[in-house]
C-alpha positions in Angstrom: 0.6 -4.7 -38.2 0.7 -6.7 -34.8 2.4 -5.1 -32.2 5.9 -6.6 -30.8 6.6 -7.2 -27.3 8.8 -4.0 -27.5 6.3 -1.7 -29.3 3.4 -2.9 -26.5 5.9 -2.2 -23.5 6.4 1.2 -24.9 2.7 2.1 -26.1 1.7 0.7 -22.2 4.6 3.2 -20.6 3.4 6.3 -22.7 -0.3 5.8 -21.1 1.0 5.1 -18.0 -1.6 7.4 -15.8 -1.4 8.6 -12.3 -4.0 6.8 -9.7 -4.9 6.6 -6.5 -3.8 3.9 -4.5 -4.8 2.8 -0.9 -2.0 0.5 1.2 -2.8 -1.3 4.1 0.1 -2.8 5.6 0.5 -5.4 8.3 3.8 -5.2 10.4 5.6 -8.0 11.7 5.5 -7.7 15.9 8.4 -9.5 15.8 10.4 -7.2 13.7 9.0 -4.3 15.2 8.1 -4.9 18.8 7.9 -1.2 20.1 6.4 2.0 18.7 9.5 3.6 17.5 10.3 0.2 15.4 6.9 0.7 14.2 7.6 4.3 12.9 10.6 3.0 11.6 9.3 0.6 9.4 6.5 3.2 8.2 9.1 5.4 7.2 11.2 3.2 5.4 7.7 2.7 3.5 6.9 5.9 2.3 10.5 6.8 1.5 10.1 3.8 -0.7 7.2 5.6 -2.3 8.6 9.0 -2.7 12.2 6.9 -4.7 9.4 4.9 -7.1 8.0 8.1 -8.2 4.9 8.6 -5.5 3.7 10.6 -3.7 2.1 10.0 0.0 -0.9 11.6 0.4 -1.7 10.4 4.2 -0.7 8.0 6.6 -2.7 6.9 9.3 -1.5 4.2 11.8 -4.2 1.9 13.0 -3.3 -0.4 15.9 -2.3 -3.6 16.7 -4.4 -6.8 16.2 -4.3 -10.5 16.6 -4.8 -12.2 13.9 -7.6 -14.5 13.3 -6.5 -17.1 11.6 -2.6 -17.3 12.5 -0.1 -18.4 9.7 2.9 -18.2 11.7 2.9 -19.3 15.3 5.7 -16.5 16.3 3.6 -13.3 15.0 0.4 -14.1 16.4 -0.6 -10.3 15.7 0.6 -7.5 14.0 0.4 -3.7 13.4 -1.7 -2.2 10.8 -0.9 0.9 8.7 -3.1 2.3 6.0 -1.1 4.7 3.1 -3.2 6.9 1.0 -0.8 7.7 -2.2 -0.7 8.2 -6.2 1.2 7.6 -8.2 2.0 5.2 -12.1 2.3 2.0 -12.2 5.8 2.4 -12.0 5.4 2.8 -8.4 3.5 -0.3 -8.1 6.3 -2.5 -9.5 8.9 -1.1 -7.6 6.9 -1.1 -4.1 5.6 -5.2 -4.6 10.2 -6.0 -5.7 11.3 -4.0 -2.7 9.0 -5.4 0.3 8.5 -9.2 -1.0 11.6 -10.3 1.4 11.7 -7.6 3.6 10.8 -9.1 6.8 9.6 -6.8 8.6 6.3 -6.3 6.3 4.2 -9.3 7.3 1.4 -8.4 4.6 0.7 -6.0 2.0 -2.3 -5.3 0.3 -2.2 -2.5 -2.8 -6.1 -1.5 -3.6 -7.0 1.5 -6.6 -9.1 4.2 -4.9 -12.0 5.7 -7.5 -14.9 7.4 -7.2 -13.3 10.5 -5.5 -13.2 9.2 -2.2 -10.5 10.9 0.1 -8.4 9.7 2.4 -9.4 8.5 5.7 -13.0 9.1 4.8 -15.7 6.8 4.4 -18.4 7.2 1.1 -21.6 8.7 2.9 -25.2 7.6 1.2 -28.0 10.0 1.3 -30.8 8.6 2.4 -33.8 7.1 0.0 -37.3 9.1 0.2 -40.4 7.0 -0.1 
């Protein structure tokens, strides 16, 4: 027996599995001009997070940068934020429907961590003998 579109959407939620998930956000300077706007804006993130079933596992502010190829004449630069968190894909879907208009989130991208790296730390090689 095939499945139907509503016996796939259900057999899809039941092995819905918790992942890690790495964000790297780019804010909008003209949004968020200062610091504290900046903060803001990170907060409003990772409540979103926690409300779509995540949780954060660390946030670490990077700094601001210009751009190097500039889409928009009026936000020659923006600041980056990188979000460790985990959570279904639930989270996912309701993360990319609550930032697509929000303005003050000038880029998003979501990327799944494996391979047991941790957050804010780089995979170290050992070196090769010969």
């Amino acid at each position: 027996m095939a499945p139907t579109e509503q016996n796939f959407t259900r057999i899809r939620n039941e092995r819905n599995e918790v992942k890690n998930y790495e964000a790297l956000y780019i804010i909008n300077t003209t949004v968020a001009a200062t610091q504290a706007d900046v903060d803001q804006v990170i907060e409003k993130i990772t409540k979103e997070m926690k409300v779509g079933g995540g949780k954060v596992d660390k946030v670490e502010p990077l700094e601001k940068r210009t751009f190097s190829r500039i889409a928009n004449k009026r936000s020659p630069n923006g600041f980056y934020v990188n979000i460790w968190f985990h959570g279904d894909s639930k989270v996912m879907d309701h993360l990319r429907t609550v930032f697509i208009r929000d303005e003050s989130i000038f880029r998003v991208l979501f990327t799944e961590v494996r391979f047991g790296r941790t957050p804010g730390k780089a995979k170290t090689e050992e070196p090769v003998a010969g």
